[in-house]
C-alpha positions as CSV (number, residue, x, y, z in Angstrom):
1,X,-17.3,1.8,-10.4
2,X,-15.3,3.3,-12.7
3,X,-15.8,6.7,-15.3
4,X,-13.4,7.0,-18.5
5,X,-12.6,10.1,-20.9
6,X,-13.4,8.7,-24.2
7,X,-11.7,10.9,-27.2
8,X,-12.0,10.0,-31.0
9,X,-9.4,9.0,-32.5
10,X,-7.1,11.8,-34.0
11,X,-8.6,14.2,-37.0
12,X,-11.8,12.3,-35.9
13,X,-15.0,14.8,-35.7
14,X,-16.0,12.2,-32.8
15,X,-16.4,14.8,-29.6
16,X,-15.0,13.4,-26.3
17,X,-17.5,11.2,-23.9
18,X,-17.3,9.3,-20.7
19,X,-18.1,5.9,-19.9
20,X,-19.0,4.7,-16.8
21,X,-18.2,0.9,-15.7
22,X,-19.7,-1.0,-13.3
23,X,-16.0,-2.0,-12.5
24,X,-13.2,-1.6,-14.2
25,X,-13.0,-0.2,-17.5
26,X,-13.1,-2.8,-20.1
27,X,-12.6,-2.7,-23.7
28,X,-10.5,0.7,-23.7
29,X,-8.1,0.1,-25.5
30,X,-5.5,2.6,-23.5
31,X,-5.8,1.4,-20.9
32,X,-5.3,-2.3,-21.7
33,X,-7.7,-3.7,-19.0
34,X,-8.0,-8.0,-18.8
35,X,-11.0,-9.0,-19.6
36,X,-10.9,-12.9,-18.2
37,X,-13.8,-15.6,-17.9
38,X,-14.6,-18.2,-15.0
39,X,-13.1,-21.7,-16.3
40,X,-10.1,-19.7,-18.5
41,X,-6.5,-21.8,-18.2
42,X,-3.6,-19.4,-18.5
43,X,0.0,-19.8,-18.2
44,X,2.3,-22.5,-19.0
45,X,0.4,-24.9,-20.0
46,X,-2.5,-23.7,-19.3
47,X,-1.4,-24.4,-15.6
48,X,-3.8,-21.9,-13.7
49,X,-7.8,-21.8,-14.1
50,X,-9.8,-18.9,-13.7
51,X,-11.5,-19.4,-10.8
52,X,-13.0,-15.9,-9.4
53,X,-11.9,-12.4,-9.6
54,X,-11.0,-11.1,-6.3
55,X,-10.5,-7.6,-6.8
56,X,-9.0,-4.8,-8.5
57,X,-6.5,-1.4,-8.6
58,X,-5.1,1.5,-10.8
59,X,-2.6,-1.4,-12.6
60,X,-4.4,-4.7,-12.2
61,X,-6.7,-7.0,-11.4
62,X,-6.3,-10.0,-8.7
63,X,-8.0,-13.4,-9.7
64,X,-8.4,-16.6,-7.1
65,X,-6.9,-19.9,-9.8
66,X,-6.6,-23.2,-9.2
67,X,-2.9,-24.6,-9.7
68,X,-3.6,-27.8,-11.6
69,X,0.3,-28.7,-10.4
70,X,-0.7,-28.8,-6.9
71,X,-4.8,-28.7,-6.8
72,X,-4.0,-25.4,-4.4
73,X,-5.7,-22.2,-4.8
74,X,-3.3,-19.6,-5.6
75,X,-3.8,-15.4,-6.5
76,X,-3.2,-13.8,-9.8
77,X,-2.1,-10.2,-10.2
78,X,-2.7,-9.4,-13.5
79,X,-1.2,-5.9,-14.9
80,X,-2.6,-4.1,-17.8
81,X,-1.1,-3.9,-20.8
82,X,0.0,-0.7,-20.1
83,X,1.6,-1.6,-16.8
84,X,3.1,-4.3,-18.3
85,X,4.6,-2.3,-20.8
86,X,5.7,-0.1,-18.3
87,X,7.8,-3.2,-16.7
88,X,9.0,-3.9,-19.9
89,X,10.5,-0.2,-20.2
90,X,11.8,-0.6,-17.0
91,X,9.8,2.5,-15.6
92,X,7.9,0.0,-13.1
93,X,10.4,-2.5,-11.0
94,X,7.9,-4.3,-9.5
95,X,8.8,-8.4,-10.7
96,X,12.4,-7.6,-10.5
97,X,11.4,-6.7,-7.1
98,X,9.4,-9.7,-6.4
99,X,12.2,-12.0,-7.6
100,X,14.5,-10.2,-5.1
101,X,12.7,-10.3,-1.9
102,X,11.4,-14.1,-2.8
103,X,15.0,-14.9,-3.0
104,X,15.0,-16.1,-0.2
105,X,11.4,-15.6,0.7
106,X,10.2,-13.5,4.0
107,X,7.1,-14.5,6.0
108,X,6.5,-11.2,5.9
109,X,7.2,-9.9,2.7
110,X,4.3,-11.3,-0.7
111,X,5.7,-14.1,-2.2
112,X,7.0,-14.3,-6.2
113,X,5.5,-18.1,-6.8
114,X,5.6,-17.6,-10.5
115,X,5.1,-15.1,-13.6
116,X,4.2,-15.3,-17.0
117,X,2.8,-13.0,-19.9
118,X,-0.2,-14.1,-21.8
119,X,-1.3,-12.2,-24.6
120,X,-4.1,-10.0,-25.0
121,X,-7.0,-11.0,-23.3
122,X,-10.1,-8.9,-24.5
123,X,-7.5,-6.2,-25.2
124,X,-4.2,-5.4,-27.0
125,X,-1.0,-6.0,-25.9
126,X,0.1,-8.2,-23.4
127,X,-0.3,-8.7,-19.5
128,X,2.3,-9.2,-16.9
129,X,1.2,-11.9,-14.7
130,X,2.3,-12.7,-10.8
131,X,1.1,-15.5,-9.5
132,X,1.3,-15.3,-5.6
133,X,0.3,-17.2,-2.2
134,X,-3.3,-16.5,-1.9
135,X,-3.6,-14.4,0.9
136,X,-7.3,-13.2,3.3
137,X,-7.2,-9.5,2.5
138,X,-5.7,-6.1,3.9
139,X,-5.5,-4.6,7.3
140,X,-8.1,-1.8,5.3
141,X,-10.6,-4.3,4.8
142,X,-9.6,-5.9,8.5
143,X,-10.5,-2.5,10.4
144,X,-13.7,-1.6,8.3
145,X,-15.1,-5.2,8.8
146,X,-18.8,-4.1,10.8
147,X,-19.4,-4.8,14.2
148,X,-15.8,-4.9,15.5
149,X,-15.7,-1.6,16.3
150,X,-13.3,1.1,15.3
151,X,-10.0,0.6,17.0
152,X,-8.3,-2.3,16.9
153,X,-6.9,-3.5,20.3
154,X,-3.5,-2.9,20.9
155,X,-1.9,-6.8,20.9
156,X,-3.3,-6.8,17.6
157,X,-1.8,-3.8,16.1
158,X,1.5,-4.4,17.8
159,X,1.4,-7.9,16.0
160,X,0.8,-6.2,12.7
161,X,3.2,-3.2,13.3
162,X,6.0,-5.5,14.2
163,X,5.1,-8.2,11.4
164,X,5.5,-5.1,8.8
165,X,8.8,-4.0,10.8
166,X,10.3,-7.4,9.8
167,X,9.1,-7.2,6.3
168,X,10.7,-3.7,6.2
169,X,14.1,-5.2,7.3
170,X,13.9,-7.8,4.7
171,X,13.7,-5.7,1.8
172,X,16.1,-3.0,3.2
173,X,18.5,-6.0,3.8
174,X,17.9,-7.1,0.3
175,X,18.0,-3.5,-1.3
176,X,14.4,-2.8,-1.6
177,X,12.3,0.2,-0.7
178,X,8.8,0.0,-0.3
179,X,7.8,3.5,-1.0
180,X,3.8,3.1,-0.7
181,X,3.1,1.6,2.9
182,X,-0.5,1.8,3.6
183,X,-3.5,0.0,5.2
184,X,-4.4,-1.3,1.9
185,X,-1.0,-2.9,1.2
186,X,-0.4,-5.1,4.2
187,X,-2.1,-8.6,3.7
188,X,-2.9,-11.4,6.2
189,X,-3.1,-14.9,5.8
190,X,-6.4,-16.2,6.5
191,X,-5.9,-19.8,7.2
192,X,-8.7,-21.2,4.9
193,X,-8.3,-24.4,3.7
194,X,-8.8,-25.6,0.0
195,X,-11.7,-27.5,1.4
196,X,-13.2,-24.4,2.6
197,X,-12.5,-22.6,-0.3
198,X,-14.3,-24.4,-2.3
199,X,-17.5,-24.9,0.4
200,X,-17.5,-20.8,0.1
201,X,-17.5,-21.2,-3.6
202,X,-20.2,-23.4,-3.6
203,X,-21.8,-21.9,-1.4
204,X,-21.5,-18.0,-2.7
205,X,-20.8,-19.0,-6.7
206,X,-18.5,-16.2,-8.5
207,X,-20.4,-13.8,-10.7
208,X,-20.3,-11.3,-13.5
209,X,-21.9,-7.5,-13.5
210,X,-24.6,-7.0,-16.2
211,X,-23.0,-6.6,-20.2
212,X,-22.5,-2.7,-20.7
213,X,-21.5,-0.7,-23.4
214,X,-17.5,0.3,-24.1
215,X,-16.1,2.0,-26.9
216,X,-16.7,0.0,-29.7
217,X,-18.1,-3.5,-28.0
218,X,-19.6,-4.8,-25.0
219,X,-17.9,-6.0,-21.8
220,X,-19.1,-7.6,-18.9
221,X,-16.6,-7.5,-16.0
222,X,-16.9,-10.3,-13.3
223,X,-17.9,-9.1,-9.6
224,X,-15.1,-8.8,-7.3
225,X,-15.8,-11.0,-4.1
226,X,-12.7,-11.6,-2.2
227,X,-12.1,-13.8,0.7
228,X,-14.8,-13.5,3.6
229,X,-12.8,-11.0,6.3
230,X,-11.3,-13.1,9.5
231,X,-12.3,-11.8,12.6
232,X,-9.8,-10.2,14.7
233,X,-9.7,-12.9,17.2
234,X,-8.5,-15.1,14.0
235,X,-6.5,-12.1,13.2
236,X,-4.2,-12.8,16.1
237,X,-2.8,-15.7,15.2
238,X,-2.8,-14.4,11.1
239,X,0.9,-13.5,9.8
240,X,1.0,-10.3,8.5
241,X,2.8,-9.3,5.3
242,X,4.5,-6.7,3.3
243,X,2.8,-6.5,-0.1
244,X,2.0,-4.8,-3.6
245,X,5.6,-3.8,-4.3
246,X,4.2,-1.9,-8.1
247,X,5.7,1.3,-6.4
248,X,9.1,-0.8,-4.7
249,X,12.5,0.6,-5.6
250,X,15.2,-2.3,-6.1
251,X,17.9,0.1,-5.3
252,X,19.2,2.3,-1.8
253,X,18.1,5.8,-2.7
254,X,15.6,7.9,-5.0
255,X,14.2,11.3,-6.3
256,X,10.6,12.3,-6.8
257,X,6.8,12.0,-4.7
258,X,6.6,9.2,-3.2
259,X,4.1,7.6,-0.4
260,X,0.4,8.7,0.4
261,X,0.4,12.6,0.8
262,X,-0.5,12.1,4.8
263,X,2.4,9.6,5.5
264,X,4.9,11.4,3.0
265,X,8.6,12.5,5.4
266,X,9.8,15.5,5.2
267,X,12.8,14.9,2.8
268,X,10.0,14.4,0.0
269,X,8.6,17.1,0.3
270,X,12.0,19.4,0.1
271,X,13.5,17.6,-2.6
272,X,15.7,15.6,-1.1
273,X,17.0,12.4,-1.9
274,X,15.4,9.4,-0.3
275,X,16.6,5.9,0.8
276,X,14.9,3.3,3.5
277,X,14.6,6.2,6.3
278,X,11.6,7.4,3.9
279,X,9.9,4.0,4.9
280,X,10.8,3.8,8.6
281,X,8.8,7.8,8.8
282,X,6.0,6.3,6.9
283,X,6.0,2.8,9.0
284,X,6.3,5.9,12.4
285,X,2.7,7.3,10.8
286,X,0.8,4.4,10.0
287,X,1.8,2.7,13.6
288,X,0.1,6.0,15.0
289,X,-2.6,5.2,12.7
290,X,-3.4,1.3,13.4
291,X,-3.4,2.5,17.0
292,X,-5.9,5.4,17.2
293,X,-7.9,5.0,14.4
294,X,-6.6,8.4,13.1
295,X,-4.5,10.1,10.8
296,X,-1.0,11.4,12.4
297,X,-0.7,14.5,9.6
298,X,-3.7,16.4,8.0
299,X,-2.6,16.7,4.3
300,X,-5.0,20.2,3.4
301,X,-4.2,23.8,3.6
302,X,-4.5,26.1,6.8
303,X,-7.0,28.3,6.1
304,X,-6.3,29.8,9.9
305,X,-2.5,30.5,9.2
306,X,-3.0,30.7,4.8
307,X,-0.2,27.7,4.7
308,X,-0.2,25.5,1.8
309,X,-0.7,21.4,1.9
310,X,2.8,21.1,2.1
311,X,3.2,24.1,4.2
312,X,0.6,22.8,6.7
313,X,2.4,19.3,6.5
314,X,6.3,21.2,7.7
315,X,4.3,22.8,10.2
316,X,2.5,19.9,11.5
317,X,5.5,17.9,11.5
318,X,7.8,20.5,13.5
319,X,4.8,20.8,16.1
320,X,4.4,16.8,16.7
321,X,8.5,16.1,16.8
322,X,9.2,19.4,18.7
323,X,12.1,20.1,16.3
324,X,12.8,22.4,13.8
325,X,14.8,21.8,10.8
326,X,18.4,22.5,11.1
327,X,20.5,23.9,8.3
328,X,22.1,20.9,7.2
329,X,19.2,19.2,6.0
330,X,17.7,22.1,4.8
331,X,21.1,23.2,2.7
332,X,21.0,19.6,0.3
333,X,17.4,20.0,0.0
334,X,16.3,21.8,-3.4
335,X,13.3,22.5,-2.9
336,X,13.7,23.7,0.9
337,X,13.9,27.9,0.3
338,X,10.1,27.7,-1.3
339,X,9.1,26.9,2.5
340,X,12.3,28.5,4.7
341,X,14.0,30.7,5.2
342,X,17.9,31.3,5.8
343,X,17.5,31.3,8.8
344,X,15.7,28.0,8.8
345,X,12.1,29.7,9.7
346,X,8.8,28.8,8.1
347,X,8.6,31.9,5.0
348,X,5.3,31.7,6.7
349,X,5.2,33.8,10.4
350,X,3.2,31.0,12.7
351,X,4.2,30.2,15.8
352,X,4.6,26.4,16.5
353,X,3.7,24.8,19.5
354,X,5.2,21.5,20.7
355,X,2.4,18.5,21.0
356,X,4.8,15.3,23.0
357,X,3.3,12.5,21.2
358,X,2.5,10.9,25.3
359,X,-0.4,13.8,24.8
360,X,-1.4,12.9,21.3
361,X,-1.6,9.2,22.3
362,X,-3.9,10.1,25.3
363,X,-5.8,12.4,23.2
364,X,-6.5,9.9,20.6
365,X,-6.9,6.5,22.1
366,X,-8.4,7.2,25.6
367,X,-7.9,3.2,26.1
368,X,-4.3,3.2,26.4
369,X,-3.0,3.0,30.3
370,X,-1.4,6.7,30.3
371,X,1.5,4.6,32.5
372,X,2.2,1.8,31.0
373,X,1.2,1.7,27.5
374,X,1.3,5.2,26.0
375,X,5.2,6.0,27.3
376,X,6.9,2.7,24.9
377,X,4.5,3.5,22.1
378,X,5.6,7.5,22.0
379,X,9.0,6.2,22.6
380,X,9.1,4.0,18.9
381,X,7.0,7.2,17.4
382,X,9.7,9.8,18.5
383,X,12.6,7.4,17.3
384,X,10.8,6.9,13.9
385,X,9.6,10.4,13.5
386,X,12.9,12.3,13.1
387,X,12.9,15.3,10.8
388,X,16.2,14.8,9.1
389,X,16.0,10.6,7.4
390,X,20.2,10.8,9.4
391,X,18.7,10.6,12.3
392,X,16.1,7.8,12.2
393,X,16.8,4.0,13.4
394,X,17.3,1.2,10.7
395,X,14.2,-1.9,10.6
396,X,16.6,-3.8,12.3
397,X,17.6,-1.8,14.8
398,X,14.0,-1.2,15.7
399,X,13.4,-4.7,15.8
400,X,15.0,-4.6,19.3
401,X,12.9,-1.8,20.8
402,X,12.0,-2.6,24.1
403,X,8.5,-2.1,22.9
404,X,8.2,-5.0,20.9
405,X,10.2,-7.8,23.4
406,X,6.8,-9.1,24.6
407,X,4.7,-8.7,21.1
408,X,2.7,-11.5,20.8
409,X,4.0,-12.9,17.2
């Protein structure tokens, strides 16, 4: 479901009102959403039918085609017309991206199988289109599945942490920085076959919502009904992969926010500039996460010792690495004396309190063998989770933790 802002167009007595969609929001003309059918034929030569919308995001909307090339099934991402025209202006990098890392391609990395701009459909402008492997869903939908229970065991997330670890080296060998690592954007192959797609089809046909009302016409959005979710039995022999680059950086360092605000480093938050370290902190946070269940860093204020979001998040971070920041990093960070002081001190009077990740781990996953398990996972945490981006280990040079030697994969 989705809820809109509707203003009148300008000098226009109209008053502002909302709209609320049963999906996205079609027929808004700002916005620039596709509006596609079941049975459509897009692309060159009208190579790719319309076979089912799979889902949709803030930029886009994924359909299952039909390649009428190959008879495969194949995805479609796509953009808005305002994304697209973002591309266009070069303030989104995401196909030069996705011509880069499918050049050559990575098992672990989404795949660039083809792109093409068709004009407006339903809407102005035009719309960006990636056509892509056709992939079973996200780790996100992969740990919510019902009645698997809430952790996933640990040769599964070692599979997936060192699958994204390899997708990670291939864009940082290629020049490419994720930015946005997340449950949501790591995909797995499902291993369905085209026969099987098409028994689901039949036997679960694709569907619209009801018509509803948009700002000057009625829509009807299709439902989305992705893939059916493998079990994570299946999931152990899935491949893993590196996807939805729309926030990828084709270059080797960058300014500004970047990441979701719980898995955001430290050199983000002060200012700093940021390169592929700010992936390998993030990939530190969401390994903690895929094996507890639980979010590393708490990204709200400290109503116990009055700190901020961000204050709460330096604090956090200097009690789970047991460092503080040194003056160095602190010196080439602009935004660092809003938080510090000269004498590299939280502006903030709280005493911190070292938590060894070996106790967090215990805390947090009671399954893990406090002897054997726990001391090689707090091992990649501490190596990843390194307060100045200097001092953390390349992807590749992870690659050869002693960790993941015997990860099944």
């Amino acid at each position: 479901m989705s809820t809109v802002l509707i203003s009148g167009p300008s000098g226009n007595d109209v008053s502002p009102y909302t709209l609320t969609f049963a999906s996205e929001a079609l027929g808004v003309p700002e916005l620039g959403w596709p509006q596609l059918k079941f049975g459509a034929r897009i692309g060159p030569a009208s190579r790719y039918e319309i076979v089912r919308k799979l889902g949709w995001g803030l930029t886009s909307s994924t359909w299952l085609a039909r390649d009428a090339s190959t008879r495969d099934f194949v995805a479609v991402k796509v953009l808005t017309s305002e994304w697209t025209k973002k591309t266009r202006d070069g303030e989104v990098a995401e196909p030069t991206v996705f011509r880069t890392l499918s050049n050559p391609p990575s098992p672990h990395c989404s795949r660039l199988l083809d792109e093409f701009t068709e004009p407006g459909i339903g809407a102005p402008g035009e719309h960006l289109c990636l056509v892509m492997p056709l992939y079973g869903g996200t780790v996100k939908t992969l740990h919510d599945a019902p009645k698997e229970g809430r952790r996933f065991p640990l040769a599964l997330s070692k599979r997936i942490v060192l699958h994204i670890l390899r997708g990670l080296a291939h864009a940082h060998k290629k020049g490419v920085i994720h930015t946005d690592l997340k449950p949501d954007n790591i995909f797995f192959t499902s291993g369905i076959t085209t026969e099987g797609i098409e028994e689901w089809l039949a036997r679960d046909p694709s569907r619209y919502h009801e018509p509803e009302k948009s700002v000057d016409c009625e829509v009807q959005a299709a439902i989305s009904q992705p893939l059916p979710v493998i079990s994570r039995e299946d999931a152990m022999c899935a491949n893993f992969v590196v996807a939805d680059w729309g926030s990828g950086v084709p270059r080797t360092e960058g300014v500004g926010l970047i990441t979701a605000d719980h898995f955001r480093p430290p050199e983000v938050i002060l200012g700093d500039t940021w390169g592929p370290p700010a992936d390998i902190w993030t990939f530190g946070a969401f390994t903690y996460q895929l094996i507890t269940s639980c979010l590393l860093f708490s990204y709200k204020p400290n109503k116990k010792f009055g700190l901020t979001e961000e204050e709460n998040m330096l604090y956090q971070m200097m009690c789970l690495t047991g460092e503080p920041f040194m003056a160095a990093q602190l010196q080439r960070s602009p935004r660092a004396p809003i938080f510090f002081k000269s004498d590299c001190s939280l502006k903030k009077e709280v005493a911190t309190a070292w938590f060894p990740f070996i106790y967090n781990l215990r805390s947090a996953n009671p399954n893990l063998n406090v002897d054997t398990e726990i001391p090689p996972i707090a091992a990649v945490l501490e190596r990843c989770l390194k307060l100045d981006p200097k001092d953390r280990p390349t992807a590749e040079e992870l690659l050869t933790d002693a960790w993941f030697q015997d990860a099944d994969g």
